[in-house]
Backbone and ligand atoms as CSV (ligand in chain L), in Angstrom:
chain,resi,resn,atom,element,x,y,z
A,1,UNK,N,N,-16.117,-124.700,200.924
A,1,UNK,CA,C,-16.428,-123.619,200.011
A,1,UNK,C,C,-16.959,-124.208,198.717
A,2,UNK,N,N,-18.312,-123.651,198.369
A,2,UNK,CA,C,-18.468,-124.028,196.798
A,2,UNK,C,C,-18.009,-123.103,195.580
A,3,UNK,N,N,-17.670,-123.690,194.933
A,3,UNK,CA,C,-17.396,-123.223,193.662
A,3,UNK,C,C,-18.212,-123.579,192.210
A,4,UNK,N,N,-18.155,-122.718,191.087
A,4,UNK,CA,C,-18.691,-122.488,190.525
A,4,UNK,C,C,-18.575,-123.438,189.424
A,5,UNK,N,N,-18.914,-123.808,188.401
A,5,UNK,CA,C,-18.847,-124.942,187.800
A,5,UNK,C,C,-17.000,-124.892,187.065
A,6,UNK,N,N,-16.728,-123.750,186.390
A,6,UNK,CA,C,-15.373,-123.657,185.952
A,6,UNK,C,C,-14.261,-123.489,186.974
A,7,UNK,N,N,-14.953,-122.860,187.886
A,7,UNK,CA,C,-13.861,-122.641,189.151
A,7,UNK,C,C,-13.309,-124.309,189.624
A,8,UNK,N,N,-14.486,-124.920,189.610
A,8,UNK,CA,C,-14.422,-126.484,190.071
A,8,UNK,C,C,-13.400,-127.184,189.152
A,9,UNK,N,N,-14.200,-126.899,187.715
A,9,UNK,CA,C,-12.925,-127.158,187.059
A,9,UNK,C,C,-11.762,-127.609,186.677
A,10,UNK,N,N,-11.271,-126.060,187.059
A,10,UNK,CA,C,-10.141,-125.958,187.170
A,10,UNK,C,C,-8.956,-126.464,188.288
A,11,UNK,N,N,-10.329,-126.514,189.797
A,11,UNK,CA,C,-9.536,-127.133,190.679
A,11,UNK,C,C,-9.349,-128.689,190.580
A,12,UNK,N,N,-9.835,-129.270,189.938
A,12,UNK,CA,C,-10.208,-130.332,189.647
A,12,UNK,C,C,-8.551,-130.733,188.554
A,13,UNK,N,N,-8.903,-130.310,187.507
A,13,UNK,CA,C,-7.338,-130.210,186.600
A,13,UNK,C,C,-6.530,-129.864,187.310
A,14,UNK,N,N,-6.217,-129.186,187.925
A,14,UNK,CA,C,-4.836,-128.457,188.915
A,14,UNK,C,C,-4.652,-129.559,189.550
A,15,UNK,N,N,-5.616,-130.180,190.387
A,15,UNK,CA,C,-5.419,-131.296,190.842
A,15,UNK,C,C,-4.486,-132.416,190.754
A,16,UNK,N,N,-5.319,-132.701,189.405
A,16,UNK,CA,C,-5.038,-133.869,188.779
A,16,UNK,C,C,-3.234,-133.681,188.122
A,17,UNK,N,N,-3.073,-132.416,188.119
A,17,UNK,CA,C,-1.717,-132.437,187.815
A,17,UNK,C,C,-0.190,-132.341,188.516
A,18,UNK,N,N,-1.334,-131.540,190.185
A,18,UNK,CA,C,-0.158,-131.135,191.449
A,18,UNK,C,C,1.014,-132.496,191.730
A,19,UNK,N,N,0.414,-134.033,191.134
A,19,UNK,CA,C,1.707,-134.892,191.612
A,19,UNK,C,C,2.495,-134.894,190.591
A,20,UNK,N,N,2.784,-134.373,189.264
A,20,UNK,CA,C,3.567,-134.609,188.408
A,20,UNK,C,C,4.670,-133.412,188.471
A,21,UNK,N,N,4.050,-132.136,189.654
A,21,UNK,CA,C,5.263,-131.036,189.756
A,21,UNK,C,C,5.915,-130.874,191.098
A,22,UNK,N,N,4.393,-131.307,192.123
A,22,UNK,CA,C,5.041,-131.307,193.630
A,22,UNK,C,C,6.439,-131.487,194.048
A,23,UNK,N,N,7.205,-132.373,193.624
A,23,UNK,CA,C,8.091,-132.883,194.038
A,23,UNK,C,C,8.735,-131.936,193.947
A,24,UNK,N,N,8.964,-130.909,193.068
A,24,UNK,CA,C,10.112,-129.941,192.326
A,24,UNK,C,C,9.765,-128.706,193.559
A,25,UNK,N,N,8.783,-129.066,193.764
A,25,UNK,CA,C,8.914,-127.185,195.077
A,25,UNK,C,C,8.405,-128.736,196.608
A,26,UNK,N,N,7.945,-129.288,196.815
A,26,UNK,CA,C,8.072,-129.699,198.044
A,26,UNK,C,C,9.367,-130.773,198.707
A,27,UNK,N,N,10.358,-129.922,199.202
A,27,UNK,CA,C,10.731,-131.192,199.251
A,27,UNK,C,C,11.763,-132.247,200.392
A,28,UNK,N,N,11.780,-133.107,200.273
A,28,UNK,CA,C,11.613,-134.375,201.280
A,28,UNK,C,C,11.628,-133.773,202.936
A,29,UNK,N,N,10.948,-134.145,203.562
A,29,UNK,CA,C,11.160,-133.596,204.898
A,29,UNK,C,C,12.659,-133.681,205.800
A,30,UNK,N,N,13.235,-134.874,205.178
A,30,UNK,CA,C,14.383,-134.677,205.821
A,30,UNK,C,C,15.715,-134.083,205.475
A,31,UNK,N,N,15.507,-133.499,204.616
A,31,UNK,CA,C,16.324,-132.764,203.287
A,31,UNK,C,C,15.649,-130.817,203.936
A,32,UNK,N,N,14.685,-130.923,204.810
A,32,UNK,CA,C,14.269,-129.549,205.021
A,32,UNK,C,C,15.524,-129.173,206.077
A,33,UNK,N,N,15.727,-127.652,206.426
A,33,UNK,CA,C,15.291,-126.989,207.773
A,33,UNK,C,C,14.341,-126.886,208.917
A,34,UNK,N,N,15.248,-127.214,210.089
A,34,UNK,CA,C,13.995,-127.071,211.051
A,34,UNK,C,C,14.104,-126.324,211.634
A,35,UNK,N,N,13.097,-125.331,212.834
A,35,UNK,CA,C,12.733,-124.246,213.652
A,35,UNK,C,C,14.836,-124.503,214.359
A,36,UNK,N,N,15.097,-125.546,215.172
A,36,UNK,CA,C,15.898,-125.579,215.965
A,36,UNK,C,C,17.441,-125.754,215.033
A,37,UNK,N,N,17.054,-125.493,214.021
A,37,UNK,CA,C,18.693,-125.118,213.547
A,37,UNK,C,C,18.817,-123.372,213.536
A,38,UNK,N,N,17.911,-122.573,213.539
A,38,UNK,CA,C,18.338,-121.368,213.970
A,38,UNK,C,C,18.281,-120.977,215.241
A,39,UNK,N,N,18.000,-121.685,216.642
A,39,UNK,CA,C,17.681,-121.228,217.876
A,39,UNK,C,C,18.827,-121.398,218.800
A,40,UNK,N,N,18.633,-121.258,220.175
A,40,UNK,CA,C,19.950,-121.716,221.132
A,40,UNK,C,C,19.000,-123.135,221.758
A,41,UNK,N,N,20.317,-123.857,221.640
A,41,UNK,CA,C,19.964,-125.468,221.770
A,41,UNK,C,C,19.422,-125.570,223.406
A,42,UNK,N,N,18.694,-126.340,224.014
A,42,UNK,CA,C,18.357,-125.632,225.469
A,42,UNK,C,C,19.137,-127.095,226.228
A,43,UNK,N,N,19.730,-128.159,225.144
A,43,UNK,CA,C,20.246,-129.431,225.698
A,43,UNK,C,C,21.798,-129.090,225.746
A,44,UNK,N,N,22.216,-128.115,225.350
A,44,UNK,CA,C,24.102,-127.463,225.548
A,44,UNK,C,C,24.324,-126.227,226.602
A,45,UNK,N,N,25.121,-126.757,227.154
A,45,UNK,CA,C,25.865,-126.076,228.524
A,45,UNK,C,C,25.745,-124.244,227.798
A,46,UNK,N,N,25.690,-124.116,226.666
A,46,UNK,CA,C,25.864,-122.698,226.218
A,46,UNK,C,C,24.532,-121.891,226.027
A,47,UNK,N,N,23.520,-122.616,226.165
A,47,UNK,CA,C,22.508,-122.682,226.375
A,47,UNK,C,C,21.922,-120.960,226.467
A,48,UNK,N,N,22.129,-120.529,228.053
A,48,UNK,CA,C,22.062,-119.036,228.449
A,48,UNK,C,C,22.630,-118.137,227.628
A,49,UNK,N,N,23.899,-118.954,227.361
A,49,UNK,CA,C,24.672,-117.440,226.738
A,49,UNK,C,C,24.698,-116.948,225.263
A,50,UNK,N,N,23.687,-118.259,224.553
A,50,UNK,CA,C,23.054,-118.324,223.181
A,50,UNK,C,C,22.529,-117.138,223.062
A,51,UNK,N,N,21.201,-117.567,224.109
A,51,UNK,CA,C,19.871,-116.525,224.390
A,51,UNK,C,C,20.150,-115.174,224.605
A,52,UNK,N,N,20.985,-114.492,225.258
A,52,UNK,CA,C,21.807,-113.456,225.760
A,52,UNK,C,C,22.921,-113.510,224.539
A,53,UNK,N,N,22.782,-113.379,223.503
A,53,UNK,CA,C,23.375,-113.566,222.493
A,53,UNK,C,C,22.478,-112.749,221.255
A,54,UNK,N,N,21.205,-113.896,221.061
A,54,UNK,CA,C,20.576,-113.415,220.368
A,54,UNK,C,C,19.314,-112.665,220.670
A,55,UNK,N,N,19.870,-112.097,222.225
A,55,UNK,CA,C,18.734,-110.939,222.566
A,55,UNK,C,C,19.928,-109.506,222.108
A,56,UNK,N,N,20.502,-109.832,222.465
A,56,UNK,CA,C,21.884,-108.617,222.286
A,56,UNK,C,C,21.575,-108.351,220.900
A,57,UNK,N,N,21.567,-109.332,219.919
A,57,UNK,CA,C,21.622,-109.024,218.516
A,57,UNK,C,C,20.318,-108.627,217.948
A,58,UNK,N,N,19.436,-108.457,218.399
A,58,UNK,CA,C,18.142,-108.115,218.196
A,58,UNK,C,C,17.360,-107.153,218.887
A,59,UNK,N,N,18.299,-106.355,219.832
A,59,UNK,CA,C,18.265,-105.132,220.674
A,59,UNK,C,C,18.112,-104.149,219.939
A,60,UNK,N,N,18.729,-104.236,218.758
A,60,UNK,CA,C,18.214,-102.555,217.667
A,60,UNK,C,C,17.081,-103.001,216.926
A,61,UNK,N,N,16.776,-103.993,216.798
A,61,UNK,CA,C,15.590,-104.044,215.715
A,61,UNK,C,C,14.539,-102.736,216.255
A,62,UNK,N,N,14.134,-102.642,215.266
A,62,UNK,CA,C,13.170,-100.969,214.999
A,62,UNK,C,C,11.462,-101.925,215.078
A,63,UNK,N,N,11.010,-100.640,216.102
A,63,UNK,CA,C,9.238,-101.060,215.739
A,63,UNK,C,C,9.002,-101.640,215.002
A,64,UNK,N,N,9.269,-101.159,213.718
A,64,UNK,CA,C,8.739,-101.482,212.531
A,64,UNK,C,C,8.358,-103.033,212.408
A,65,UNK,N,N,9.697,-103.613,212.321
A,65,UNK,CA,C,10.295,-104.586,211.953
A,65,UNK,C,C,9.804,-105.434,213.123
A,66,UNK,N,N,9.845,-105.104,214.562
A,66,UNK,CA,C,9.105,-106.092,215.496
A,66,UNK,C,C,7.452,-106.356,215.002
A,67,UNK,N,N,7.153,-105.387,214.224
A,67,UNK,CA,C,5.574,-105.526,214.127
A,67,UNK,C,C,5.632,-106.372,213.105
A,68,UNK,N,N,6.324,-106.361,212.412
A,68,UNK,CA,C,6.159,-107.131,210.962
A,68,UNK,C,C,5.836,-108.553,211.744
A,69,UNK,N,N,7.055,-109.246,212.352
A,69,UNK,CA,C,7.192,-110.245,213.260
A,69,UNK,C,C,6.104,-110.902,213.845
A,70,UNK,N,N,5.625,-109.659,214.897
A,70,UNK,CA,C,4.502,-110.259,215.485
A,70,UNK,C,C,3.371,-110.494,214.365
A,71,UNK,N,N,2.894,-109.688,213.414
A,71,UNK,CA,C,1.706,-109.812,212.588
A,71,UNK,C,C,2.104,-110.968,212.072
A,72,UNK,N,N,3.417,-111.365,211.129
A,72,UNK,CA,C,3.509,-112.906,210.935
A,72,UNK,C,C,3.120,-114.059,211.637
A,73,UNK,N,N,3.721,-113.774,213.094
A,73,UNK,CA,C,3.216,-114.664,213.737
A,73,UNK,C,C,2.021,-114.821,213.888
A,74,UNK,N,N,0.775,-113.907,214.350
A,74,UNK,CA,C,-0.449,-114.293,214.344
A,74,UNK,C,C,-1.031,-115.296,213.586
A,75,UNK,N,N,-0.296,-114.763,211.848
A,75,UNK,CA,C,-0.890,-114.845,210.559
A,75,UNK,C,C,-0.643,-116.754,211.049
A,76,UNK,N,N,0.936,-116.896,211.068
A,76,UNK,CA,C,1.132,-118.370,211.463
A,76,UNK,C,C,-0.119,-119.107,212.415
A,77,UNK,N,N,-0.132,-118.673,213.329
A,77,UNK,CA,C,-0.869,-119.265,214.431
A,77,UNK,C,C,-2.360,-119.730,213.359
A,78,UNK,N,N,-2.546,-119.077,212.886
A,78,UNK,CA,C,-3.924,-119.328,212.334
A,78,UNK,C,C,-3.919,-120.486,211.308
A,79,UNK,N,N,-2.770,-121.472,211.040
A,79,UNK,CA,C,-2.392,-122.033,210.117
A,79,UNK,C,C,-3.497,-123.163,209.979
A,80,UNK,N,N,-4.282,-123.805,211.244
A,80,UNK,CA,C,-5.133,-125.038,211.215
A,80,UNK,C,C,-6.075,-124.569,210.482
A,81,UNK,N,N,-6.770,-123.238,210.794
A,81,UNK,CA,C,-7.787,-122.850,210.122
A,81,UNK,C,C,-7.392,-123.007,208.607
A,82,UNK,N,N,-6.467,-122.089,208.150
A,82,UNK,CA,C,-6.232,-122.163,206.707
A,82,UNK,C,C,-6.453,-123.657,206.215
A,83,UNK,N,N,-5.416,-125.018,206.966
A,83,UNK,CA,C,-5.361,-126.007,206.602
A,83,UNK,C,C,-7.103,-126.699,206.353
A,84,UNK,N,N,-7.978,-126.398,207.183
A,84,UNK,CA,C,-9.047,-126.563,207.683
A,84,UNK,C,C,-9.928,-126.488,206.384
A,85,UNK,N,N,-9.852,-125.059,206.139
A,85,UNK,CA,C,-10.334,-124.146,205.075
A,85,UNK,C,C,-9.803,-124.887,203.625
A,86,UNK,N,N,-8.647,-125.014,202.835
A,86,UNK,CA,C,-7.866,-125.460,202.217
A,86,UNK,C,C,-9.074,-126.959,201.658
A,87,UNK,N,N,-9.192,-127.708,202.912
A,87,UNK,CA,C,-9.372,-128.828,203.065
A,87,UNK,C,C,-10.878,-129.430,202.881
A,88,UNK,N,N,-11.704,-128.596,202.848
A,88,UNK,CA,C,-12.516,-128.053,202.347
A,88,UNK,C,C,-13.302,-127.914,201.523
A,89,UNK,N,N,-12.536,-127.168,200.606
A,89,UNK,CA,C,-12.655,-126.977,199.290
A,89,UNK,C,C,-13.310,-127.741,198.294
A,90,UNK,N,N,-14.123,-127.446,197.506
A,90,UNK,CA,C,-14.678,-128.196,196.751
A,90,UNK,C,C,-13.231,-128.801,195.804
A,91,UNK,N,N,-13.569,-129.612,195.449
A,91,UNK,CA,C,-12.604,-130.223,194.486
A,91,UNK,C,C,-11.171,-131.008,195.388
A,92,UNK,N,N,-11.262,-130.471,196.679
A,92,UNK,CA,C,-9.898,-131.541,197.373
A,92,UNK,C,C,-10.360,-132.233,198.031
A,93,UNK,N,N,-10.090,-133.728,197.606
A,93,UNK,CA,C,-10.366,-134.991,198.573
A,93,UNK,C,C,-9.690,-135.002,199.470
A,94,UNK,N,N,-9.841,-134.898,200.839
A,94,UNK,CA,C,-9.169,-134.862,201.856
A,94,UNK,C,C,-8.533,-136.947,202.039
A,95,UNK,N,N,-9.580,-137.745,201.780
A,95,UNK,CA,C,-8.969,-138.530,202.129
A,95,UNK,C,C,-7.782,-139.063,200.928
A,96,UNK,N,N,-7.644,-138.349,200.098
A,96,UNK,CA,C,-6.565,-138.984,199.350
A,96,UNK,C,C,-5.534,-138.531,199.839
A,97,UNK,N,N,-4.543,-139.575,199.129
A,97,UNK,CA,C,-2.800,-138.919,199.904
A,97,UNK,C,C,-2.215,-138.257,198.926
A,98,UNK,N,N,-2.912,-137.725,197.652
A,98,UNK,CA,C,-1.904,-137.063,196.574
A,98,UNK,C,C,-2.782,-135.761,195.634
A,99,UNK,N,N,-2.164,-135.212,195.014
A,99,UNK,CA,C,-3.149,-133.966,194.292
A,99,UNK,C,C,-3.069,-132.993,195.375
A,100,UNK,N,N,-4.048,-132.059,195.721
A,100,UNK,CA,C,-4.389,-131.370,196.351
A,100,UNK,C,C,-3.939,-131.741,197.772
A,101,UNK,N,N,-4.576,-132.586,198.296
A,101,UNK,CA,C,-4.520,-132.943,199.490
A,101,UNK,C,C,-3.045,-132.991,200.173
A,102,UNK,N,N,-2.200,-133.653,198.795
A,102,UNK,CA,C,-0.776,-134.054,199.437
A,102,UNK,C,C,-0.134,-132.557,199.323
A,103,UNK,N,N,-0.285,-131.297,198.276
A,103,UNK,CA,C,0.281,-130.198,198.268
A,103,UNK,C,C,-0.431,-129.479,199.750
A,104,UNK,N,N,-1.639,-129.839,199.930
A,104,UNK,CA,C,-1.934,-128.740,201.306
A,104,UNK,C,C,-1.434,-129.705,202.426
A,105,UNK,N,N,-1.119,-130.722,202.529
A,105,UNK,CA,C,-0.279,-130.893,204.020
A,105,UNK,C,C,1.181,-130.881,203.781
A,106,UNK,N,N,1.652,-130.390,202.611
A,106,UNK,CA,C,2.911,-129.973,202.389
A,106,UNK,C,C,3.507,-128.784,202.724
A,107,UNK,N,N,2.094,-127.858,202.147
A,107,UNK,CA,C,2.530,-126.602,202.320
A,107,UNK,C,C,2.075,-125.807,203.806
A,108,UNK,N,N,1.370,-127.158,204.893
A,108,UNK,CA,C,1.381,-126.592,205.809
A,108,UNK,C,C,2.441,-127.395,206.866
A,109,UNK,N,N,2.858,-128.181,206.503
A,109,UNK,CA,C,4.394,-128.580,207.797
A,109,UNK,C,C,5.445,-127.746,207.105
A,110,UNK,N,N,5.395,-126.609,205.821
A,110,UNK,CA,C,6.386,-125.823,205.758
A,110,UNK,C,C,5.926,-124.646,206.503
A,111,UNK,N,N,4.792,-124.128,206.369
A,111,UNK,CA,C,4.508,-122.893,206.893
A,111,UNK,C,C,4.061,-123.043,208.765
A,112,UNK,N,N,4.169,-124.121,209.045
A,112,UNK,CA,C,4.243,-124.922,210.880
A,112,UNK,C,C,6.003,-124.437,210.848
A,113,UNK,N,N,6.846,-124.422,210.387
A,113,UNK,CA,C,8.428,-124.260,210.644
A,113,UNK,C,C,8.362,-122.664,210.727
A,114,UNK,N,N,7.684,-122.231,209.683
A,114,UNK,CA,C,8.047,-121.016,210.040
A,114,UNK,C,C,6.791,-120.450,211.302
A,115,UNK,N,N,5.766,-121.163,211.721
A,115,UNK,CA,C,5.327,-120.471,212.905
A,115,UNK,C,C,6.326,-121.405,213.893
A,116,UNK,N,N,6.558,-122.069,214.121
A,116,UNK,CA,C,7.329,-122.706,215.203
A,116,UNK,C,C,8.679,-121.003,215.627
A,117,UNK,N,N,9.674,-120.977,214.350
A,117,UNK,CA,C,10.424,-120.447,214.353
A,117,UNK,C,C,10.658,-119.121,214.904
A,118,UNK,N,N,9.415,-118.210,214.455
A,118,UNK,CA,C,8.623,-117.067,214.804
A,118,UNK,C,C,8.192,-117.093,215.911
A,119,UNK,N,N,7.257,-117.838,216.455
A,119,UNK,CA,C,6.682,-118.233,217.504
A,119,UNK,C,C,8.154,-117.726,219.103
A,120,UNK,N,N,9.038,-118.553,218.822
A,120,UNK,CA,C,10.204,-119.561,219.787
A,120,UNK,C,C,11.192,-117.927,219.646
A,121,UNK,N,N,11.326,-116.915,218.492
A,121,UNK,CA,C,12.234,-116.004,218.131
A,121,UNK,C,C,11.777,-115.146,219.033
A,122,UNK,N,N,10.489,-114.635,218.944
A,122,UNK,CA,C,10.114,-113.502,219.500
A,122,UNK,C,C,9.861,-113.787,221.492
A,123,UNK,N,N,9.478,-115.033,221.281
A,123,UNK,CA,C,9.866,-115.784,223.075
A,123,UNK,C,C,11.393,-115.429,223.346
A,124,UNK,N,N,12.066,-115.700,222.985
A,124,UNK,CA,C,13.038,-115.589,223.508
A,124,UNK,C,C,13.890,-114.339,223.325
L,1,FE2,FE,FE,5.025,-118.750,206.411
């Protein structure tokens, strides 16, 4: 995508400043949540009766609320593109590892957990 000389800018400054705050909203991967701490484990004997568990508990959910679900999920699925798009951008060096670049593969192995999660919820 091109941008306009101030638009550039600005992405340009934003940039230059995303490693001095990143840390404070991204943070360490192993310090995250993953998809399989809310699911039924498929490596424990309890396995079935997880699933039949959390189909039981999700038996009243309302239209509504299943649609919300699925439209998230789509929205997820589409995440490479965004990353793609993101990546792109005038003003983000893709080959650097910090600024821009390091906030958009941050903010897409967070938003990959929640399509994983979504994805694996509505499967089962
Ligand atoms: Fe998300």
């Amino acid at each position: 995508m091109t941008l306009s000389g101030s638009r550039l800018d600005v992405m340009r400054f934003v940039g230059e400043k995303i490693d001095s705050f990143v840390g404070e909203y991204l943070k360490p991967i192993e310090t995250n949540w993953q998809p399989a701490d809310f699911l039924p484990d498929a490596t424990r004997e309890t396995f079935f009766d997880e699933v039949k568990q959390l189909q039981e508990s999700t038996r009243e959910l309302s239209y509504d609320y299943m649609a919300v679900l699925v439209g998230d999920t789509i929205t997820e699925e589409a995440l490479p593109t965004y990353e793609s798009w993101l990546m792109d951008m005038e003003g983000v060096n893709q080959g650097d590892s910090h600024g821009w670049s390091r906030w958009i593969r941050g903010w897409t192995a967070e938003e990959n957990r929640h399509r994983h999660l979504l994805k694996k919820f509505l499967y089962l």
